[in-house]
N, C-alpha and C positions, 0 to 999 in steps of 0.2 A: 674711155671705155675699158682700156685693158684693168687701170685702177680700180674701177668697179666689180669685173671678173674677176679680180682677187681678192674681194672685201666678198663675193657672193661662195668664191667657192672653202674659204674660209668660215663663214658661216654655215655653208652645207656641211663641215667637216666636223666643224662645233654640235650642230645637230644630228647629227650620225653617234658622236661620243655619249652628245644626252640620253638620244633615246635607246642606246647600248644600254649603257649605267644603269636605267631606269629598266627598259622593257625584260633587261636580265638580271635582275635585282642585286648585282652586283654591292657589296658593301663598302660602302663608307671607306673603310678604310685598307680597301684596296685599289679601287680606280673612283675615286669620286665624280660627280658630275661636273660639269662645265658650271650650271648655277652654283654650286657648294662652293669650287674655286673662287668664282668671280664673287660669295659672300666672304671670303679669306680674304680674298685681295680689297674689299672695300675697306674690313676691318684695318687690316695690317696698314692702311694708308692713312686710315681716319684717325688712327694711335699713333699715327706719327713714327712705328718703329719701323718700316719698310727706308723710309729717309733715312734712317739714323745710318742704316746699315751698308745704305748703297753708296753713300758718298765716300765711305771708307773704302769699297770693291772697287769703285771707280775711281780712286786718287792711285791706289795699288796697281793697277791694271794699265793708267795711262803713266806712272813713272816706270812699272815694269818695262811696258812697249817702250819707252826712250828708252831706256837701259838694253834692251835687246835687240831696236832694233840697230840704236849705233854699232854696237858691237856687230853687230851680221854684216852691215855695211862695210864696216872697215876691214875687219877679217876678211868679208867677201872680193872687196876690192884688194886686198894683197896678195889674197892667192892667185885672183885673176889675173893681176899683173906680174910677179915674180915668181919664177918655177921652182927657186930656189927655198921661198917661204911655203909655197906648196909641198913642194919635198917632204919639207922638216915637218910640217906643222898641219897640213892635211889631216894625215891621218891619227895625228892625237885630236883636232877638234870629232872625228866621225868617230871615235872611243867614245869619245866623251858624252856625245850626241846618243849614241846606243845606249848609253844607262839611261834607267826609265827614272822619267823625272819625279814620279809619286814615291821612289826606294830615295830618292836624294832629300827630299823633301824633310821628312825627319832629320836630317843631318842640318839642314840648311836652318832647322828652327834651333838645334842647339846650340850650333856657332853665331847666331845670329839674335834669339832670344823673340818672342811672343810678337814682337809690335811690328811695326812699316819694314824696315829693311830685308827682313825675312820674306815677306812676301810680295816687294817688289823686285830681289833677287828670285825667286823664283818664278817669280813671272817673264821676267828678261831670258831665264835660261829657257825657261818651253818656246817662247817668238822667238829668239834670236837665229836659228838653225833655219827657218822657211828662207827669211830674206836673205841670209849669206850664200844660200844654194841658188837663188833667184838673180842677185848680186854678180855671181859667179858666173850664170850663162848670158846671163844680158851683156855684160862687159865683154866678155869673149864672143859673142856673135856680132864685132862690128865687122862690117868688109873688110875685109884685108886689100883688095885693092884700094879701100880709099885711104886704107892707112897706111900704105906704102908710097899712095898719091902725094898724102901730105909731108912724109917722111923726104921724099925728092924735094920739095917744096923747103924743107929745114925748120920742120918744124918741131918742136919741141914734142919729148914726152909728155909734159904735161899738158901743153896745146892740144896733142894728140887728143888726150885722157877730158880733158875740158871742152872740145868741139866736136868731138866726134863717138868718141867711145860711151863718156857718159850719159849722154842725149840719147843716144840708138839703145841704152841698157833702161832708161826711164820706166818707159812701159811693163817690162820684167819685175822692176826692182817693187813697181809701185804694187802689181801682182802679188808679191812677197809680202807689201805692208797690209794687204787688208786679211793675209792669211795668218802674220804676225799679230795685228790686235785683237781676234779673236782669240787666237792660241794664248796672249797675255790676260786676256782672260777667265780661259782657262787654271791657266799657271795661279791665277789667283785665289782663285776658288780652291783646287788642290791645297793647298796650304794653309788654306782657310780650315779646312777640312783636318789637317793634322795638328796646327795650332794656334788660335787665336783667341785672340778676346771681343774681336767685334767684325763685322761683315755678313755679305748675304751667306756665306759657306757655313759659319757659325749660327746664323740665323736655320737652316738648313738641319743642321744640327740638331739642333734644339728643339726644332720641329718636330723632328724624327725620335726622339726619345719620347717627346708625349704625343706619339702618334694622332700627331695631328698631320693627313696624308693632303687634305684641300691646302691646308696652310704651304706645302711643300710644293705641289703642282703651281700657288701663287707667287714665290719665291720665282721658279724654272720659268715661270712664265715671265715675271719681271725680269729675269736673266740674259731671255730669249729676246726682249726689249734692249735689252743693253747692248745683245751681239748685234741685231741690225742696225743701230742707232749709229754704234762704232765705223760698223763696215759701209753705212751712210757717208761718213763724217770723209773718211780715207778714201771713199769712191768719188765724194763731189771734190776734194784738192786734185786726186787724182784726172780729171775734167778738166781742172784750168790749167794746170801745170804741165800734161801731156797731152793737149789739145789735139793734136796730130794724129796720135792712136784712133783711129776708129775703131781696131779692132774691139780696143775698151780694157782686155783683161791680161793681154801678153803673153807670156809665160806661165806657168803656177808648176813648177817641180815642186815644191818646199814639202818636205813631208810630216808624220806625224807626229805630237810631243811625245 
């Protein structure tokens, strides 16, 4: 029933947009109709170049997210655990974090050149920052008395870190991963957008020079496919692997690219 409610009020939104377009004769190649789109999108699928394009966003976007989101983990779990690596190294990763990733971008295509690694480094750098902040409180909100429980008991740091600390940070961290593969995402398309030779961002691109505006809203809309599909993908592991969570979402500090 609710899956239905969202497939009805979807379609009442889509027909709100129509008869907008339409009953205010809006042009073309300003806010197109919901029909113009969905004839861009048959084409661009029936030509085979919507494929062409997405597999390249999407090879970018899931090695970005590995790249980002290891890095957030690890980092997040050393400052968590060592005050001393916080100290030093805190606050050059939140420098770092404050440059805007669209002014790096440029840089990151010159040291890096046109193809994959350019834009899977950039991808890693927008995700990486949600989950290492996510990382960070989940690890630091275990009990302290049960880790002082276990500490009487002689147990190990890592025991510690492997039975208790990292289980109770799960639900956080997982938080972190579904705010990271969107934002990888993101990161890819940026840089799609400053240098490429293939992807939807280029595709985008392309679009927009021969204003072709339906072509473009088919593009955002396959986009907007990929963001739910991903944040699908990261929501059902997150299901088996945090089983316990009811709450479902944890934490979500991470902020934005």
């Amino acid at each position: 029933m609710k899956a239905l409610l969202r497939l009805l009020l979807m379609a009442a939104l889509l027909g709100l947009w129509e008869a907008a377009a339409r009953g205010f004769a809006i042009p073309g190649y300003i806010l197109p109709p919901p029909s113009a789109v969905g004839v861009a999108l048959y084409r661009g699928v029936r030509s085979g170049i919507f494929l062409e394009h997405v597999w390249i966003t999407m090879l970018e976007t899931f090695l970005g997210f590995a790249l980002g989101a290891s890095a957030g983990f690890l980092l997040g779990t050393a400052v968590a655990l060592s005050r001393r690596f916080e100290y030093y190294f805190h606050p050059i990763i939140i420098m770092f974090q404050a440059m805007p990733k669209v002014a790096l971008a440029p840089l990151i295509i010159v040291w890096f050149g046109l193809d994959l690694p350019s834009k899977v480094i950039n991808a890693g750098l927008v995700c990486f920052f949600p989950l290492m902040v996510n990382t960070i409180v989940g690890l630091r909100s275990a009990d302290e008395d049960r880790v002082s429980l276990m500490r009487s008991l002689a147990a190990s740091p890592s025991q510690i870190f492997w039975m208790l600390r990292l289980p109770g940070a799960l639900p956080s961290i997982f938080a972190g991963l579904e705010i990271a593969m969107i934002f990888a995402l993101i990161g890819a398309i940026v840089a799609e957008f400053v240098g490429a030779q293939s992807g939807l961002g280029v595709l985008i691109q392309s679009m927009n020079f021969s204003m072709d505006v339906a072509g473009q809203f088919s593009v955002l809309f396959i986009l907007s496919l990929i963001g739910l599909g991903l944040n699908g993908i990261v929501t059902a592991v997150r299901r088996q692997v945090v089983f316990w969570d009811h709450g479902g979402r944890g934490n979500q500090p991470g902020g934005k690219p």
